[in-house]
N, C-alpha and C positions, 0 to 999 in steps of 0.2 A: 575517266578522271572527273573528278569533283570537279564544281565552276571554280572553289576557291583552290584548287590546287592549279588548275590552270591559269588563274590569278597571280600566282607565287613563280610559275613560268615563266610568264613573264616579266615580271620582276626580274627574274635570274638573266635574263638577256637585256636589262635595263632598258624597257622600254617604258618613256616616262609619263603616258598618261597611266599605265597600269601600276608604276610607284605612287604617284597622286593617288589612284582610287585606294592602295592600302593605306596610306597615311591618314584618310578620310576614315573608313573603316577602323583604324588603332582610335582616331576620337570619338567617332560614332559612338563603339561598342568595344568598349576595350573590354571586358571582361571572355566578348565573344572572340574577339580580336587573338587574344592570345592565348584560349583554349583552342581555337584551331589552328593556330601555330604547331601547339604543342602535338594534337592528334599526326599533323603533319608530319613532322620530325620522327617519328614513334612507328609510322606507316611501312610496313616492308613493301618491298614492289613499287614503293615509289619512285620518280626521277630522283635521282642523288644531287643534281642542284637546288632541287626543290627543295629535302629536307635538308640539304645544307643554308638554305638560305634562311628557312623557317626557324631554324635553331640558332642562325645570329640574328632575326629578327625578336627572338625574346631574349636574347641577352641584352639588344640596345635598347630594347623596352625597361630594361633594368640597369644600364650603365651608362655612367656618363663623364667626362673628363674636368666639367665647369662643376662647382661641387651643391650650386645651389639646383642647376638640376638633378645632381643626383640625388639630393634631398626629399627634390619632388618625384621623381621616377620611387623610389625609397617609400616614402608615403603613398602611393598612388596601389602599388602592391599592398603596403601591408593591411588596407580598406577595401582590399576583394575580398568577400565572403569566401571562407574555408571548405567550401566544395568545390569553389572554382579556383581556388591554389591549387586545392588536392591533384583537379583536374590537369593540370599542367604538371607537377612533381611527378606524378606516379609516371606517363608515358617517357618522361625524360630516362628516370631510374630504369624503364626499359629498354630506352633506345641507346644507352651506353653500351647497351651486353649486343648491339647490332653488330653485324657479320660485316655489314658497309662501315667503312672506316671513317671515312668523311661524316657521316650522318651520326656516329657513335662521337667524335672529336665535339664537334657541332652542339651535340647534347649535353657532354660534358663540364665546356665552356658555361653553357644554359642553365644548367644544374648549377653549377658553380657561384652566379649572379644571385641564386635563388637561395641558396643555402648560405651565404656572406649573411644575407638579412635576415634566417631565422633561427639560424644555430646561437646565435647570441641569447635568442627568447627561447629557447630549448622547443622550435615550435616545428622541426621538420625529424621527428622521434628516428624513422625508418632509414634516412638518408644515409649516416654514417654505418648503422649495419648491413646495408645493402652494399656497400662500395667494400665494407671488411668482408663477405659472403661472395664478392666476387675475385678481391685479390685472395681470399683465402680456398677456395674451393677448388678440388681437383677437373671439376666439369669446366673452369674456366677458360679458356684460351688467353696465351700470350698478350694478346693485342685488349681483353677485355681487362684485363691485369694492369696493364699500361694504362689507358682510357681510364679508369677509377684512379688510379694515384695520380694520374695527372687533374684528374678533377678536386684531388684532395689538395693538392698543389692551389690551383687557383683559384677554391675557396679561401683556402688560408691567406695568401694573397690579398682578396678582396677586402677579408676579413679585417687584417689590419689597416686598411687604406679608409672603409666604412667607419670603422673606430665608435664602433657600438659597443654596447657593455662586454666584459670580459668575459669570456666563453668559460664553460664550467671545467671543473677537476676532471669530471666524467668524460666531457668530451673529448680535452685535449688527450688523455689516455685511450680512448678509442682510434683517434686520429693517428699518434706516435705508435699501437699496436698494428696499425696499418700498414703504417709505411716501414716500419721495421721488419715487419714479415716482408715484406718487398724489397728491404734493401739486404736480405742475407746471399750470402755467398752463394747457395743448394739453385738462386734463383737466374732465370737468363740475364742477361746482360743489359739487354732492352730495358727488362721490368727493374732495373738493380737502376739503372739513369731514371726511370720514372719516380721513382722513388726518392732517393737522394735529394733529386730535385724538388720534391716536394718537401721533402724534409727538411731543407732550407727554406722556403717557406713557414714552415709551422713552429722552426726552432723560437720564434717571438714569442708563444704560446706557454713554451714547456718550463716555467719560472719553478712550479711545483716538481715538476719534474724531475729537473736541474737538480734542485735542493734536495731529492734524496740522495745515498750516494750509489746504492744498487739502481736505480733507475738510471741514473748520469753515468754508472759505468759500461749498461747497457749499450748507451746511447754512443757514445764515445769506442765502445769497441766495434761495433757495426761501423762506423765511421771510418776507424782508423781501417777498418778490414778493409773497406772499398777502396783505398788509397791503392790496396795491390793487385785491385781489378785489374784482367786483362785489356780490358776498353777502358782506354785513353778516356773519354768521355765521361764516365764513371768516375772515374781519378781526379778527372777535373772537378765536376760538381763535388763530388766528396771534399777537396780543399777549397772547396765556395762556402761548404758548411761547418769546416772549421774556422774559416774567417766569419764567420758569421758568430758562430762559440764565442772565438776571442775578445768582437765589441762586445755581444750581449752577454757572455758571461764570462768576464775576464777574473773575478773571482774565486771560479771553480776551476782554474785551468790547473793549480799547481802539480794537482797528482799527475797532470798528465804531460806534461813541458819535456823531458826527458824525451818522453816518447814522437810528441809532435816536432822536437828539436831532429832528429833521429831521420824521421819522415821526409821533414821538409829537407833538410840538405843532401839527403840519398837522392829525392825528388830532383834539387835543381842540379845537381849535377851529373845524373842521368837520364831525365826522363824528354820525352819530347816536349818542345816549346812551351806549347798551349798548355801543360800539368805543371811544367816548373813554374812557371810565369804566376801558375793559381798558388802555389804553395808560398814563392815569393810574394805575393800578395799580401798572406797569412801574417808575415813578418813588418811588413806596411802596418797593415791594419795595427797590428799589436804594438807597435811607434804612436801610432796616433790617441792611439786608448792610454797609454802608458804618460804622454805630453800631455794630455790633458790631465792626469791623475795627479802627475808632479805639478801643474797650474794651481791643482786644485790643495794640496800638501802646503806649497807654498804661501799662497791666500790664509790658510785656514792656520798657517803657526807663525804667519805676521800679525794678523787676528788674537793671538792667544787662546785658539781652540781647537780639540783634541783631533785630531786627522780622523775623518771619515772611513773613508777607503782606501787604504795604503795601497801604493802603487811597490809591485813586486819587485821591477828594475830587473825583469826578463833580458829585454835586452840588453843591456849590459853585461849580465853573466854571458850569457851568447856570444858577443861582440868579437873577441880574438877569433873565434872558431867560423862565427857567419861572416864577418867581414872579408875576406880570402876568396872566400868561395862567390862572392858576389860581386867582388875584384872582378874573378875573373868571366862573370855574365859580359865586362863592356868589352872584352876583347871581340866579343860574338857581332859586330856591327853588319849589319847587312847595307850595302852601295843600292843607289838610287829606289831609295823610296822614300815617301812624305815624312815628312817631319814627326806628324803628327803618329806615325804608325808605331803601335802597344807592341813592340816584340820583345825578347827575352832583356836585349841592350837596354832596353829603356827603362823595362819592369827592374832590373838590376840598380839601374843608375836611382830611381823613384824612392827605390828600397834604400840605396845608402845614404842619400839626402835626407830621408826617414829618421835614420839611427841617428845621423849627425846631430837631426834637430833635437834627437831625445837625449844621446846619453853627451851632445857639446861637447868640451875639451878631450874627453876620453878617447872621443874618433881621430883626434888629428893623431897621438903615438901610432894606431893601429893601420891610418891609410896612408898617411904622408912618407913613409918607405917607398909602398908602389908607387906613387909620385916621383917622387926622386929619380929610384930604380930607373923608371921607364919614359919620363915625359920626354928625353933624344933620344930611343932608344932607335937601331935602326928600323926596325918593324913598325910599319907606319897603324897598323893597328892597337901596337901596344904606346905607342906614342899618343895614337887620341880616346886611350883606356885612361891612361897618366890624367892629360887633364880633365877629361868628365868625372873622374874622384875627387880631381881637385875644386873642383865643380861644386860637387856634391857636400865639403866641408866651409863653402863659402858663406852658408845660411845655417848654423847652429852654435858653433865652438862662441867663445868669448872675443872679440876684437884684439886683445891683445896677447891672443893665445897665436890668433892665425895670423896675424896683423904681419907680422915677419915676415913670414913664407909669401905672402902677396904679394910684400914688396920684391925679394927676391926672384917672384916670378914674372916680373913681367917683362922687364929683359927679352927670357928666354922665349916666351909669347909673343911678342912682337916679332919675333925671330919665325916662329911657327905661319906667323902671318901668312907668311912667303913658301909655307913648304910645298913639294912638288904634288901629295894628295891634298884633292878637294875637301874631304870629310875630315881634315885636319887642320886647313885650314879655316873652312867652317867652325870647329871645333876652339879653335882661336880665338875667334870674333866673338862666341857665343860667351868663354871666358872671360875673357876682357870686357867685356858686357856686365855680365854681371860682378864682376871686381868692381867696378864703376857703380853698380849698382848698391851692395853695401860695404866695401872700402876702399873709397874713392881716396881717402884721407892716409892711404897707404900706399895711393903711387907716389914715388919718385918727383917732388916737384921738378927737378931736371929733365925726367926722360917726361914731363906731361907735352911740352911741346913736341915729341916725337911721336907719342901716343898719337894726338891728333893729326899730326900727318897722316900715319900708316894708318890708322881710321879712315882718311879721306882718299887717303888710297886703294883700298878698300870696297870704298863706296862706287867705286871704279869696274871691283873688281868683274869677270866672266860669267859666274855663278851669284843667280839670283839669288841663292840661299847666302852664301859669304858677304852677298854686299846689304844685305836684309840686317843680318846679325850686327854688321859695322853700324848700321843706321841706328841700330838697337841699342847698341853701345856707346851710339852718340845723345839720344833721347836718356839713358841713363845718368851720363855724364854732366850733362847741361841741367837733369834734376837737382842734382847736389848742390848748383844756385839757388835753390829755391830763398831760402835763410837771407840770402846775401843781397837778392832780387829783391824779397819785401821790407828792405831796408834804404832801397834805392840809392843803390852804392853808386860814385860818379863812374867808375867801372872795376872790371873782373879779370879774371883769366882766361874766359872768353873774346876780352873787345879786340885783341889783335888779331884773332881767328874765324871774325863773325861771318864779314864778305867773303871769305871763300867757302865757307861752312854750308853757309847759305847756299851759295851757287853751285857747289857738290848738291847739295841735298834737290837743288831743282832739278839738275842734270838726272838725279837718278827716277824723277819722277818722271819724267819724260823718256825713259829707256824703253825701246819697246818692249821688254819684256817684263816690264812693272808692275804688269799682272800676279808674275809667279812668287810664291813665297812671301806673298804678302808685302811686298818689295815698298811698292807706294803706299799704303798705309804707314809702314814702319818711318817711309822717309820724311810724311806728310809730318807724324805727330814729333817726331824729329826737330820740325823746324817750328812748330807752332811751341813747343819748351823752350828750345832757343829762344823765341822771341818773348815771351814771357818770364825768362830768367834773364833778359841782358840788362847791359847795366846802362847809365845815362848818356855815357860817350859815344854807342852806337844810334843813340838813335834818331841820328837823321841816312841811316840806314834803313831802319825797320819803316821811318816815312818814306820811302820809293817805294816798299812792300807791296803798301797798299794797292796803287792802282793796277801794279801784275798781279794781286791777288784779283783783282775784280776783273781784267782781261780773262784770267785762267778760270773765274766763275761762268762770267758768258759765254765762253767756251764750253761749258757743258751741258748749255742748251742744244747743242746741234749736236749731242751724242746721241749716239745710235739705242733704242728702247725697244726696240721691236721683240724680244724675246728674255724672259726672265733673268740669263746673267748680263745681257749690257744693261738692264734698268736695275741690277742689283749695283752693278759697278758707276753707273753715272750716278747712283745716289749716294752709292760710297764715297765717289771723290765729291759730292758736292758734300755728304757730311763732314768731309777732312777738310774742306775752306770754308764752311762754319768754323769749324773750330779753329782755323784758321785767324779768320775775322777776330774769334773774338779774344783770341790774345793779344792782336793789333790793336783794338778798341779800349783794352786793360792797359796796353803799354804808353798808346800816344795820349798828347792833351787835344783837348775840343778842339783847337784851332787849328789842328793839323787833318783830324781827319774829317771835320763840318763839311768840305767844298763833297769830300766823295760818298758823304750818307745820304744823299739821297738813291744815288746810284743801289749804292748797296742796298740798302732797305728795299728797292723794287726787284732785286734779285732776289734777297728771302723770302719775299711774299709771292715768287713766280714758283719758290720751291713750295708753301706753303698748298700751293692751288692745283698741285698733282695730290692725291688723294692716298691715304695711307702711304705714303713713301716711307722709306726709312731709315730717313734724314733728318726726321722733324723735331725728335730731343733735339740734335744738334744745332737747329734752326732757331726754335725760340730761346737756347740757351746764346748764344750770338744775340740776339737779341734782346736780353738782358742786359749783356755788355753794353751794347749800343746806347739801350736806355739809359744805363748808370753815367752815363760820360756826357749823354747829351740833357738830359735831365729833363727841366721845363718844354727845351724846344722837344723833345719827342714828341711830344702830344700833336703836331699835323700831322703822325703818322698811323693815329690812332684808330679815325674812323676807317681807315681799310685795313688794320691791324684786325678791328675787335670781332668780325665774322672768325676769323680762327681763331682766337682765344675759345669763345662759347664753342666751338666745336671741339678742340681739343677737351675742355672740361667736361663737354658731356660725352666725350668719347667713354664712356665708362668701363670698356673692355681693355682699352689699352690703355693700362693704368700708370704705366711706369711713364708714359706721354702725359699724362694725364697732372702727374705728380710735377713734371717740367713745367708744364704751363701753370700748374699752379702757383710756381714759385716763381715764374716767368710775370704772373699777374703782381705775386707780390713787390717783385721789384720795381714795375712801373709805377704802382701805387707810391715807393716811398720817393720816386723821383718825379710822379708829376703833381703828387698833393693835390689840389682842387681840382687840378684840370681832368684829375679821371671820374670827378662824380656824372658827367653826362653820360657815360658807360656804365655806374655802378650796380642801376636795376638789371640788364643781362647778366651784368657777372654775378651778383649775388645771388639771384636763379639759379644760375648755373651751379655754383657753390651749393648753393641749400638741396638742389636734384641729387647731386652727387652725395652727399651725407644720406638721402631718403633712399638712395638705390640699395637694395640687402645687397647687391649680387656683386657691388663695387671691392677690389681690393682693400681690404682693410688699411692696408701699407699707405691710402689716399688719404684716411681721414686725417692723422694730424696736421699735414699740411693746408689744407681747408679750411681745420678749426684757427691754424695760425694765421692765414688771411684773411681771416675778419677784422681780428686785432692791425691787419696792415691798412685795411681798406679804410676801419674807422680814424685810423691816426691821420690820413689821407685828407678824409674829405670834413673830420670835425663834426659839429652841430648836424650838417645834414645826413649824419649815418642815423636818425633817430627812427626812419622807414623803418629800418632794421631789424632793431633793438630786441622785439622781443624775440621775434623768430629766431634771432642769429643765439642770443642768450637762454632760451628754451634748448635750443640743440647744445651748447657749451654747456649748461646743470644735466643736460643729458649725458653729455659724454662723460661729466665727472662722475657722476651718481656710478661706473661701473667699476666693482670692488677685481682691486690685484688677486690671481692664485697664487696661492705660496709653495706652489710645487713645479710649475711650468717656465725656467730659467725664459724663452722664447717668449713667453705671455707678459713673463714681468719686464723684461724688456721692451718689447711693444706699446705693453699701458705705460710705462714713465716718457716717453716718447709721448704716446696721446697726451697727457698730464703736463707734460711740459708744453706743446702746443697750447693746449687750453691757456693754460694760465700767460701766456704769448697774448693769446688772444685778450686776454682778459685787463691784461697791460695794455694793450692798444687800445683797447676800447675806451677805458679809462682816461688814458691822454687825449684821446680824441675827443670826448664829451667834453673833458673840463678845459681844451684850447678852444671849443665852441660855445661856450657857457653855458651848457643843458646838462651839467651833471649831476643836476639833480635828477636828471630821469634814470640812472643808477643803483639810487640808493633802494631801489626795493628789490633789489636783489643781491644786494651786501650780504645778508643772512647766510645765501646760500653759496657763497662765493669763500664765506669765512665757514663752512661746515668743511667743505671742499679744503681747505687749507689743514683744517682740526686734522681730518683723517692724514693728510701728508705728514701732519706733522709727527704723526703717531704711527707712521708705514715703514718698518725693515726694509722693505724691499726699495724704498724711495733710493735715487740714487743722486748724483750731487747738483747733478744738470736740475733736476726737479726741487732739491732744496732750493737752489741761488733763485731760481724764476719766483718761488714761493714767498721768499726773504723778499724779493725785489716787491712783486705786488704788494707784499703789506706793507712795506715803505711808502711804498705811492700811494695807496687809501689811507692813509694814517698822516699824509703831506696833506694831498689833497681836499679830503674830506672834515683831518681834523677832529676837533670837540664832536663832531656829529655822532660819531661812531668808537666816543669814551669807551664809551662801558663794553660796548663787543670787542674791541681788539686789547681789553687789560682782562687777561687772560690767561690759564697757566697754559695753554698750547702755543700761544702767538711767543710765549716768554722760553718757552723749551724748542719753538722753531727758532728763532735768534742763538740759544747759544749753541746749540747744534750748528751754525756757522760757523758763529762764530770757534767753536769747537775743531772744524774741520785742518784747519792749518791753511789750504788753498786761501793764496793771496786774494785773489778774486772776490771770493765767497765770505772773507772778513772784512775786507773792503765793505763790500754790499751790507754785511750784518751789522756793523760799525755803523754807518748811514742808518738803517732801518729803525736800530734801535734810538740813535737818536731823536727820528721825527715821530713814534711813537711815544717816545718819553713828554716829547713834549705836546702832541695831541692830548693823551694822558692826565697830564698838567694843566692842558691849556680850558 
């Protein structure tokens, strides 16, 4: 053996100086690097670790999960010289047709990564007639048949993930010739799942295809044939590819609905689990396509514009006929298993929550029979079918369609509480749960104090699941204050029920078996709504909270961390007394909770100083509470605050942490004004790295750009450090123009756009409360181009006009006579009555204003 095959040896037995010297070697000489990869891979007689290894060693040469390295893995190929591509392509296309399985798999995979990148550029000619010359040739064996559509599979795969240019006509027709010789009936069973399954993959592809109808009828009966493959498995992926039709070409299904209608209900009610459950799918899927099309109907003829793409209302014709049949998947309940487990009951219940949401009032005539029928029935199975239907109409129909039957039921639910099966009584708590959830306003004011009882009876209950679900239904319940809370009612419906409430919900936190079913989460977030929705009368209640919140914090320093789940669950419960905290912090005044913030504060910054925990959103979000209430005084807390603030901000990978603390910076900023300019050169560092990173979540940057605007309002005159860097980056972010094709994109940028001009309001107030605003004015120019184009953008949406409205109000206050002639304008004049156009109170308020202090700039 070669040195470097005994090199890859040991690799395979992970011995780590010999992983080091390849990874030295891939930088050294990667050209050399991974042409004797590929020889590897390709070699008969070699160890099978070996060339299994060599073969994922040039896939991870080429794949990666972070997308900026896959950019650079992406570029780094396509700037090898075309002899040493070749070099690596050609052995792969041989090592597929290997007799060795692993090492042909291996290759496949490798070939796969290789051909995502160049099939776009039509730059690997041979590949696809090589992989059609082995699924089509009589010399081939089974397994090499397989190996090739499975490689066609996970090019296609790549392919869309890569999202390089559109692959050509030619191709995708060489591809779909592939795999349809693969998936006919004459062929084994094996190669018929290889296939299929690829076929699902490349249907993204087949748009051309689709659109003839000899090609699409092709496609569609090879489809439907597999559904009556004798392998299950077959059957299944085949209804993966009709769900897959349905989202992407929900247009071309009509000729064939009859048929797939046909299919799928033979399917769910007799085939096994794993094929009904896909076919039920089919019918999901086409709810979801079908509620968006009606979203879209509606918009577009409250609009006054012609309907796009009409939604057919499949299901709805279907509805009496599927409905029945899907009834009776919840009779199927299978006893003790997770919650969480996909089996037919569930796929059934998903599926008629589906339909409820799409075709609304039409569901309640066709379910609420079997309701009736069955919610006492004696068969405790078809009793907790009854209410999971009922279940399943509680999130579509109209409020006053179902509003009745709520009421009516919940009686008999509360009755259910108590029945002698668990999975019924569960099934209970789970209802009344979500009744509470969206019609709350349709219990029985009489029986509400009974509710709550048997709720806290409940919380009692044996089974972690039953007393989970009561919790759930208590967090539900105590939402529907929310309205009544932000209004700081002297009290509620809650104040006579709080103290027991409470001390139910700690008992259960304390159960030992608080672990299971999510028990103490459920009961945690429970009490932190409670205490966030009560009203004035309790709360020299919610001030005892406090210091058992802070006992039950210390307390989870001495939890056990020694092994991944007790350091997943101590930092579970410490993030549920975060959150905790900081609904205490929202609830009481300064003077109640001042004696115990110090305490506290030294408890989140002991969580802060465990590294990557994941607790830390909930950490600094607590600590925004804290700072909003304590305001000026936070600032002693500051210098041992501000090391993890910069660390969180430069954490650039974990973004969504990233995106907390940013907002976390923001609110200290508007509560300690001056006193955080000793801090501001780390932060704004930190800030300006994070915009310079490529590799940072895009989802970071608005919030960034909007703490400038908070930083400067802060600290005034002395943000002039700043100025330009911070205002360079903000013409930077405006300068990039919306797509008018990518709903996701345009969303995103009015979000950036809105931040900006955030930012651009603070800055503003901040210079001219410092009296340096003249250091501003040269970049008014470009700040009113920035506005021209909003003002003239379809895609703008209302959040971004009002910001837009607002900022020219304040340069047009502010600034005045200076900036006559730039803001009398026909865009500043078409942005105003587009507010004022808009009807939102808000947004004519603000136009109202706007226009007035440029009239009188204008004038003046």
């Amino acid at each position: 053996m070669s040195d470097f095959t005994n090199l890859l040896q040991a690799c395979s037995m992970a011995d780590q100086q010999a992983e080091q010297t390849m990874r030295e070697f891939e930088q050294r000489d990667f050209p050399k690097y991974i042409t004797s990869l590929a020889t590897e891979v390709a070699t008969e007689g070699r160890p099978v670790p070996v060339r299994q290894l060599a073969g994922l060693l040039i896939k991870n040469a080429l794949f990666a999960k972070e997308e900026t390295r896959q950019k650079e893995n992406v570029q780094r190929w396509q700037t090898l010289d075309g002899q040493v591509r070749d070099a690596v392509k050609q052995p792969l296309i041989q090592a597929i047709r290997s007799a060795e399985a692993q090492a042909s798999r291996t290759a496949a995979q490798a070939a796969a990564e290789i051909a995502a990148i160049e099939i776009p550029y039509n730059e690997w000619p041979n590949f696809l007639p090589s992989l059609l010359e082995n699924i089509q040739s009589p010399q081939s064996t089974d397994a090499i048949r397989i190996t090739s559509l499975d490689c066609l599979g996970y090019t296609c795969e790549r392919v869309a993930i890569l999202d390089g240019p559109e692959i050509s006509e030619q191709t995708t027709d060489s591809i779909l010739n592939a795999i349809v010789d693969g998936i006919q009936a004459r062929r084994p069973d094996k190669v018929r799942l290889a296939a299929t399954n690829a076929l699902k993959n490349s249907l993204i592809f087949a748009h051309k295809n689709m659109d003839k109808k000899a090609e699409r009828d092709a496609i569609m009966s090879n489809i439907c044939e597999a559904t009556r493959c004798q392998d299950y498995m077959v059957r299944t992926a085949a209804y993966e590819c009709i769900v897959q039709i349905a989202v992407s070409y929900y247009d071309k299904l009509q000729d064939y609905m009859t048929t797939l209608y046909e299919l799928t209900v033979d399917t769910i009610r007799k085939d096994r689990e794993e094929v009904a459950k896909a076919a039920i799918e089919f019918w999901s899927s086409l709810c979801e396509v079908e509620q968006d099309l009606l979203d879209e109907e509606a918009d577009q003829t409250e609009r006054g514009l012609p309907i796009q793409r009409p939604c057919m209302r499949y299901v709805n014709a279907a509805l009496v006929h599927l409905a029945p049949i899907l009834l009776e998947t919840l009779t199927k309940q299978e006893e003790d298993v997770d919650e969480d487990t996909y089996n037919l009951h569930m796929a059934g219940f998903i599926c008629l929550t589906c339909i409820s949401q799409t075709v609304e009032d039409a569901a309640v005539g066709v379910i609420m029979p079997f309701v009736q029928q069955n919610i006492q029935n004696e068969n405790w199975r078809l009793r907790d079918a009854a209410m999971m239907a009922f279940v399943s109409l509680l999130d579509g129909p109209k409020d006053e369609t179902i509003g009745p039957s709520v009421s009516q039921s919940v009686p008999v639910l509360l009755n259910l509480l108590n029945d002698q099966h668990v999975m019924v009584r569960d099934t209970a708590a789970h209802c009344i749960s979500r009744i509470c959830l969206f019609h709350i306003r349709y219990i029985p004011t009489d029986i509400f104090p009974t509710l709550l009882q048997a709720l806290v009876s409940k919380c009692g209950e044996g089974s972690p699941k039953v007393a989970s679900q009561a919790c759930s239904a208590l967090y539900n319940l105590a939402s529907a204050f929310t309205e009544e809370a932000s209004e700081k009612q002297q009290s509620n419906a809650l104040s006579p029920h709080m103290q027991n409430l409470l001390e139910t919900l700690f008992r259960v936190c304390d159960r030992p078996d608080a672990d299971e079913a999510n028990l103490r989460v459920t009961a945690m977030e429970a009490i932190s709504v409670l205490i966030s929705n009560s009203a004035n009368d309790v709360l020299p209640i919610m001030a005892q909270l406090l210091p058992a919140f802070i006992q039950r914090f210390e307390a989870t320093f001495s939890m056990s961390d020694f092994d991944a789940g007790d350091k997943l669950k101590k930092e579970q419960t410490q993030g549920l007394l975060c959150a905790v905290f900081q609904a205490l912090y929202r609830k009481l005044d300064k003077a109640t909770v001042a004696p115990h913030t110090d305490t506290v504060m030294q408890q989140l910054l002991r969580v802060l100083q465990v590294k990557n925990a994941n607790c830390h959103e909930e950490c600094f979000t607590a600590i925004s509470a804290i700072s909003d209430l304590m305001e000026a005084d936070f600032a002693k807390y500051m210098s041992a605050l501000q090391p993890f603030l910069i660390q969180g901000l430069r954490n650039f990978q974990a973004y969504q942490l990233g995106i907390v603390v940013v907002c976390t910076v923001g609110d200290i900023c508007r509560n300690l004004e001056g006193l955080i300019q000793p801090y501001c050169d780390d932060i704004m560092g930190a800030l300006v790295d994070c915009l310079k990173d490529s590799s940072i979540h895009r989802s970071v940057k608005p919030p960034v750009l909007s703490c400038f605007g908070e930083i400067a309002m802060a600290i005034g005159g002395a943000y002039q450090p700043y100025m330009q860097l911070s205002m360079m980056l903000l013409m930077q972010a405006s300068s990039t123009r919306v797509p008018d094709d990518d709903d996701d994109l345009i969303e995103y940028f009015n979000q950036l756009r809105e931040s900006i001009l955030e930012a651009y309001v603070g800055i503003v107030q901040g210079l001219r409360d410092g009296n340096v605003l003249n250091q501003f004015m040269q970049y008014v120019p470009n700040v009113l181009q920035f506005i021209d184009h909003i003002a003239n953008d379809p895609n703008r949406d209302d959040f971004v006009l009002s910001k837009a409205i607002g900022l020219v109000g304040d340069l047009a206050q502010v600034m005045g006579p200076q900036i006559r002639d730039q803001i009398n304008k026909p865009f500043v004049a078409k942005l105003l009555a587009d507010g004022a156009a808009t009807g939102d109170q808000s947004i004519v308020e603000t136009s109202n204003w706007a226009s007035s202090v440029v009239s009188q700039a204008v004038q003046g």
